[in-house]
C-alpha positions as a printed Julia matrix, in Angstrom:
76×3 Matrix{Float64}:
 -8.31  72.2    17.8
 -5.16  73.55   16.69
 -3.65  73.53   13.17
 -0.16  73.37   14.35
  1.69  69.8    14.67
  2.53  68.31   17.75
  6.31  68.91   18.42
  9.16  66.22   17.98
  9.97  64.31   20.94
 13.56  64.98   22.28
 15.79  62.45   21.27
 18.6   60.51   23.21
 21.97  60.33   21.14
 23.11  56.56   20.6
 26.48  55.44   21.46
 29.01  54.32   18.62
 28.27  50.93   19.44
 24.45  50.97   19.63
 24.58  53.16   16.82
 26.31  50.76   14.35
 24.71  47.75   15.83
 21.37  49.66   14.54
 23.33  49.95   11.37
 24.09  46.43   10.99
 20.4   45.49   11.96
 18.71  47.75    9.24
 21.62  46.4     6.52
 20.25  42.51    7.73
 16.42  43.69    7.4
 16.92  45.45    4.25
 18.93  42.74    2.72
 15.96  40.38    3.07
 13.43  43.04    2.42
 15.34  43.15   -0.65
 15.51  39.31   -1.1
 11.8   39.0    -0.77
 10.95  41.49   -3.45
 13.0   40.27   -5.87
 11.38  36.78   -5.39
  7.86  38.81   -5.61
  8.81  39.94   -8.61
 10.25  36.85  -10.24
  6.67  35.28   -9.38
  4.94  38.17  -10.57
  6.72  38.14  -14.29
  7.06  34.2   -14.48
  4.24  32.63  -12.2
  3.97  30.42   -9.1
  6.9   27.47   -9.29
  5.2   24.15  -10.04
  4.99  22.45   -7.14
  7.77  19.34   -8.37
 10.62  21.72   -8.32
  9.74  23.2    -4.67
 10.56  21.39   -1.43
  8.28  19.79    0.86
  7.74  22.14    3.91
  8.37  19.18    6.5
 11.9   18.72    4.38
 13.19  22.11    5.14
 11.99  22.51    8.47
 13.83  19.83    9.38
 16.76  20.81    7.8
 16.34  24.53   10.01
 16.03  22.91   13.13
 19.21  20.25   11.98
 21.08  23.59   11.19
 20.14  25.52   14.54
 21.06  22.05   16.59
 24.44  21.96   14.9
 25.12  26.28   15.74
 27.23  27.03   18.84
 25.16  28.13   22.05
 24.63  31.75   22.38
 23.6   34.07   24.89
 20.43  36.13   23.88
């Protein structure tokens, strides 16, 4: 077998428009990438929340799908 790594693939240049819509998309995933870790973290040095201060699952579910009923249509 050979020691030498398998080459790169050839890549495809993006458009300025795909290009900064893949932008915006890794900004969005990092920002609540980012979001997430700092709650880890604020668990991690102070504990679980006791469950009287948290919200019922059912609660904010509901409150989701109110939110997504309420959003103008849009085309996926």
């Amino acid at each position: 077998m050979s020691q030498q790594p398998a080459p790169a693939p050839a890549r495809q240049p993006l458009d300025e428009h795909a290009a900064a819509s893949a932008r915006a998309y890794a900004a969005a995933e990092r920002a609540k990438t980012d979001i997430l870790a700092s709650v880890l973290e604020d668990i991690a040095a102070n504990g679980y929340p006791s469950p009287e201060s948290g919200v019922p699952w059912e609660t904010a579910r509901d409150a989701h799908l109110a939110r997504l009923a309420d959003e103008q249509p849009r085309v996926a």
